[in-house]
N, C-alpha and C positions, 0 to 999 in steps of 0.2 A: 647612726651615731658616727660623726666623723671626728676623728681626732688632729689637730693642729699642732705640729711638733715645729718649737723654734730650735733649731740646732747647737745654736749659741747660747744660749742659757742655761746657768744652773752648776753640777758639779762633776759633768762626766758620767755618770749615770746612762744616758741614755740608751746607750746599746741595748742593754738588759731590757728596760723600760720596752722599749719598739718592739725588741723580738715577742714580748709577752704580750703585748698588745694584739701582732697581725698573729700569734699563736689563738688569740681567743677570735679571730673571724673578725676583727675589725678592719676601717681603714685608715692610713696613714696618709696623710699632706705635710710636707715641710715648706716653713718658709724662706725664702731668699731675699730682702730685706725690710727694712723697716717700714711698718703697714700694712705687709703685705700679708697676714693673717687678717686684718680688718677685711683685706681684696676675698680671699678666700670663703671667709663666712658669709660674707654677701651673696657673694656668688652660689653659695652650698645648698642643696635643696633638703638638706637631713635635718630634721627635727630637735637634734641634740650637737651642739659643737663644743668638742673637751678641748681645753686650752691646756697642752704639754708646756710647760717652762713655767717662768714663775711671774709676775704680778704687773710686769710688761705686754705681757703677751696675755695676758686675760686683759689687761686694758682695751687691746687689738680689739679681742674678738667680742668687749662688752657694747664697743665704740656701733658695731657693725649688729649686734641684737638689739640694740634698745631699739623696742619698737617693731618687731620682724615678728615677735612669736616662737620664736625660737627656745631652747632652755642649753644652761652654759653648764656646762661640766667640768673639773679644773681636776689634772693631775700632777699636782704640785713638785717642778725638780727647777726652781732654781734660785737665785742668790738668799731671797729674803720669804717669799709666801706669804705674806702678811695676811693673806684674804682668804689661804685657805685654810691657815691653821686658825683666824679668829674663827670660820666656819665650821673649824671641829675634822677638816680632812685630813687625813693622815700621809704625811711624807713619805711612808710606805708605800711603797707604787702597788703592791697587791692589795693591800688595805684600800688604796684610793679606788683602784680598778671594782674593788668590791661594790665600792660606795655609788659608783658609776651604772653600774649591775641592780643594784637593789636598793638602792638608796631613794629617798620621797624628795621632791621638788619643792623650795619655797619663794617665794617671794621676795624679794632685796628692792634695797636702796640702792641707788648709784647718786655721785655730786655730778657738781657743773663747775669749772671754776673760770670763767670766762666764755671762752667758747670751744672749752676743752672738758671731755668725759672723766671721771674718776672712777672707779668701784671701792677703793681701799683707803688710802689718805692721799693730804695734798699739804703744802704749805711754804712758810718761808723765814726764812733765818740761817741760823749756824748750818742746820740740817740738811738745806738747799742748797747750799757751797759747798759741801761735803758732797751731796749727790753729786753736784757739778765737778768737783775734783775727782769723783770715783769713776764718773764713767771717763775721765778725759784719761786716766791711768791706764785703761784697757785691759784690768788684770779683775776678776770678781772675787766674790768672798767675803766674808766676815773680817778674818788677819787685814784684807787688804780696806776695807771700810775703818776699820778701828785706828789702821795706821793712815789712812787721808783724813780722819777726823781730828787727830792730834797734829797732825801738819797743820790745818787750817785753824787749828787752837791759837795758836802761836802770834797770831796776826788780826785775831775777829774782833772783831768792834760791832756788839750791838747796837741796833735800831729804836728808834721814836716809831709807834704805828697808832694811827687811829682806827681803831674797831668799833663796828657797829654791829651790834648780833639783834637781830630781830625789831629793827629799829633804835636801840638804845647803844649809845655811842659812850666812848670814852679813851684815851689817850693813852698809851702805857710802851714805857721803855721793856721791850724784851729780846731775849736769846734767841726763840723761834717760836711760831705760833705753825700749830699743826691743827688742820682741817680732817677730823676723820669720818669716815661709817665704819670703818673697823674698828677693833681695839691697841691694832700694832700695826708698827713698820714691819714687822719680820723678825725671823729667828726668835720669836718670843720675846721681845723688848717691846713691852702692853705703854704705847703714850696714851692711851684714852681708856683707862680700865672701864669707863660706864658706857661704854659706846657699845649702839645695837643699829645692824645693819639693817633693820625694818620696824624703825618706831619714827622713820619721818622727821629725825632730826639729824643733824650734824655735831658731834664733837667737838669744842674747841680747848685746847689744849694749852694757853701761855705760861713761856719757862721765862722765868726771870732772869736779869744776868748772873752770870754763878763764878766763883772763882776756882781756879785748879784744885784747892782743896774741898769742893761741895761735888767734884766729879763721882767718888766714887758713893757719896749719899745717892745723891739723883741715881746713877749705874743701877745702886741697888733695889732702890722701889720702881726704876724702870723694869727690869727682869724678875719682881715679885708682883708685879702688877698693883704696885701702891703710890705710884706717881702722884697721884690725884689729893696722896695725904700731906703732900709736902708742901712744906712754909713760903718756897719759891716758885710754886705752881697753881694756876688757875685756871679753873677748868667751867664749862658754861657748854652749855647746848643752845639750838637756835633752829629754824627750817634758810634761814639765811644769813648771809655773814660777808660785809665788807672790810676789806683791809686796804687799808692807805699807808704806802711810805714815801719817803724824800724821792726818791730817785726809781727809775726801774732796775730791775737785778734779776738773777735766780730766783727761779721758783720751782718746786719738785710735786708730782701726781705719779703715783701708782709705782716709784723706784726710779724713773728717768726724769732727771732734768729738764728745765728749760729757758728762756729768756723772757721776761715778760714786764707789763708795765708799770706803775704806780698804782693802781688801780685793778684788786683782784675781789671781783664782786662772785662769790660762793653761795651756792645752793644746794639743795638737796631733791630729786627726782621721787617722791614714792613709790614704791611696790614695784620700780620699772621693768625688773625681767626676772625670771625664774631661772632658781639656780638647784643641782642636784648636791644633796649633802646626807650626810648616815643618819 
């Protein structure tokens, strides 16, 4: 079992984390930049590769299993965890290490969204300009997501998108449309309360436009996991899912940004790799 420690991720934590780790006879790798755990697990000849940080960094090293035989172990420490906490892993790092320990192996989804990996969500709207404003601040956190989310309030103008899920098309003005196999972004804010990371489908998630006062509605069956009951939300499964918008822009997978085109054709992988959970 090798463990993959990104340094920069998460909330300070680490120190403790590592020393408890090489205390229990494991071994530690760190990475030095971006990709460079994908380099890592390639390279790895250990059976099991635990991804230390949070949902970036198990991106890395899913990018580099699918397909190897390998099994992914995740010790969740940083900004958001979406994919370990829908997996039931505990942010507890002894908890985790436990689960690591004695924990049974299953079988996962991963998406596709172009020619790009996912294990957690993906998508594009308000959400993706937020990711794109979060990482350009350089500073992580919840505080600091919540305060570039109300900056980019200020200013967002919803999107025209044509969706296709599973063949069947139709046209609809919205806030963001989120791609998931989890159930959340992170920190426990559930966009996809009916989503399961190994039933072979995808999540899709459309938030209507909303105005300053339907924020703290949404907020709150966001963080009850009752999104899905709401009058401005539409929710739909599919094994595939096209989005078409005006222009190219932002798009976000796994917590990190991107730039991408008009044209985000989505899928979903079955059964692709095994992951260890309690």
């Amino acid at each position: 079992m090798l463990f993959i420690v990104n340094p920069i991720s998460g909330n300070g934590r680490k120190r403790r984390i590592i020393k408890e780790i090489k205390r229990r006879g494991y071994r530690v790798t760190y990475t030095e930049f971006s990709g460079h755990a994908s380099e890592i697990a390639a390279s790895s000849d250990d059976e099991k590769i635990v991804a230390v940080g949070g949902d970036g960094t198990v991106n890395e090293i899913v990018r580099s299993l699918y397909g190897s035989g390998k099994i992914l172990g995740i010790l969740p420490c940083g900004s958001g965890d979406g994919l370990a906490l829908h997996l039931g892993i505990s942010r507890n790092y002894k908890k985790a290490l436990k689960t690591l320990a004695d924990g049974h192996t299953k079988s996962m989804d991963i998406g596709k969204i172009n020619d790009r990996i996912f294990a957690s969500v993906c998508g594009v709207g308000f959400d993706a300009i937020v990711s794109q404003e979060f990482a350009k601040s350089g500073k992580r956190g919840m505080m600091n997501y919540v305060l570039q989310g109300l900056k980019v309030w200020r200013k967002f103008t919803p999107e025209e998108y044509t969706v296709t899920a599973d063949g069947k098309s139709f046209v609809i003005k919205a806030a963001m449309i989120t791609v998931c196999n989890s159930n959340q972004w992170g920190n426990g804010a559930i966009i996809a309360p009916l989503a399961s990371s190994d039933d072979a489908l995808l999540d899709i998630t459309i938030v209507a436009p909303f105005s300053f006062t339907d924020i703290p509605r949404l907020a709150f069956r966001l963080m009850t996991g009752k999104l899905h009951k709401d009058k401005g939300v539409k929710c739909l499964k599919a094994s595939k899912v096209q989005i078409i918008r005006a222009t190219e822009g932002p798009a976000h997978l796994d917590g990190d940004c991107y730039t991408c085109g008009k044209v985000l054709d989505i899928s979903v992988i079955p059964g692709a790799i095994d992951v260890i959970i309690p």
